[in-house]
N, C-alpha and C positions, 0 to 999 in steps of 0.2 A: 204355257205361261207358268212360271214357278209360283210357289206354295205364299210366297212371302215379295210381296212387289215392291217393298222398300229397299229391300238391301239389308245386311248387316249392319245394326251399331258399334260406334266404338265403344269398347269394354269399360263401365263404370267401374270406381276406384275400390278394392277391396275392402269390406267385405258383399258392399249391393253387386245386385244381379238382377238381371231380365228375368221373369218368370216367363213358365213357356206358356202356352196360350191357353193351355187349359188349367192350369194353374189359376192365373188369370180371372179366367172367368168362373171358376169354380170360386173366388173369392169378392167378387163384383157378385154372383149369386147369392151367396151366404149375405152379402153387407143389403142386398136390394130386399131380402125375404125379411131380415133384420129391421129393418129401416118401415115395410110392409105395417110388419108387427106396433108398432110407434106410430101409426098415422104420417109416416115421412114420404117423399116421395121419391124418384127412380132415381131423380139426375142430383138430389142430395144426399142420396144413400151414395152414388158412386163418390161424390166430392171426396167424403168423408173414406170411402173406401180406400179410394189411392190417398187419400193422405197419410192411411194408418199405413196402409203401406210403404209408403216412403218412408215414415218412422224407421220401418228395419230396416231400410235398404233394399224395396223390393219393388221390380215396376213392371211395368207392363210392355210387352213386344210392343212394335212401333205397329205394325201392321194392326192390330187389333183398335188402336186409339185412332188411326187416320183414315180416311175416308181412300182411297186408289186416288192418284195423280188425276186431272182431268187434264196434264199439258197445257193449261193455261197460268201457271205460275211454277216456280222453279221448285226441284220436288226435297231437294234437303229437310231434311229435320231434326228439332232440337229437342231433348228432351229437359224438363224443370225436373230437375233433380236434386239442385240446393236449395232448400228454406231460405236461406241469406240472400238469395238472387232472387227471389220473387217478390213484386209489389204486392200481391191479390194469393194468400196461401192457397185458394181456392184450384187456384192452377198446377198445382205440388203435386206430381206424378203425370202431368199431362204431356203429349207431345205435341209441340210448334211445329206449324209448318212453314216456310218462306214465305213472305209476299212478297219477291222480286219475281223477274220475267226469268225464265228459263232462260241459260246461258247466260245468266246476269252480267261473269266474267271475273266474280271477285269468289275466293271461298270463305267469307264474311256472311251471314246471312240475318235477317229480320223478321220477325212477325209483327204484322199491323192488329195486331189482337191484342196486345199487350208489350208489345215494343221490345220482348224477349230477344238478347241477339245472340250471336254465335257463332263457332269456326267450324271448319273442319276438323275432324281430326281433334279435339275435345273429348271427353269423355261424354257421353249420352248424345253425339251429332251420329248422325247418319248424313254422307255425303249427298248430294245430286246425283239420281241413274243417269249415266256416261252421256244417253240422248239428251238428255237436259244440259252437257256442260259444254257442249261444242254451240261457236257462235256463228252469227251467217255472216 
């Protein structure tokens, strides 16, 4: 099984970049120990964490933000990586996943979480793994 179950993203527009994983979480640590300090709690400390991040231009591997595929919805994803496209800033550095079926058939994709959509081949999508794009 490889290290990274999503696949590659398409490369964000210079000068943002994926941090690598430990990047990542060394600074989800520092915002959660932060946030600790304040009487804040875990999952407002992250909010706020990838937001400051996004600020520079700075986001998180997809593999870290998503749970593994369970093959019951289509595995594409999309990352919120402009301010300007999100209704809920809350979601500003997060990654979407599809809620279509696997092999849906279009490379358009959707989140039922917040109605986020998206292509392929975009800057911050990650396609469907190949088993997901074939149809019966």
């Amino acid at each position: 099984m490889s290290e990274n179950p999503t696949g590659a993203p398409v490369p964000l527009p210079s000068p943002m970049r994926y941090l690598t994983n430990d990047e990542y979480s060394t600074a989800i640590g520092y915002a959660i120990k932060a946030g600790a300090a304040l009487d804040d709690n875990e999952v407002e400390s992250r909010v706020i964490a990838r937001a400051a991040l996004a600020s520079l231009g700075l986001f998180a591997p997809p593999d870290l933000e998503v749970s593994p595929p369970d093959g019951s919805l289509c595995s594409a994803l999309g990352l919120r990586w402009d301010i300007g496209s999100v209704d809920d800033a809350a979601y500003i550095g997060m990654w979407a996943e599809c809620s279509r079926e696997p092999g849906h058939g279009t490379t358009d994709h959707v989140s039922e979480v917040d109605w986020v959509r998206w292509s392929d081949g975009e800057p911050g999508s990650v396609p469907a793994r190949p088993a997901d794009t074939e149809t019966a």
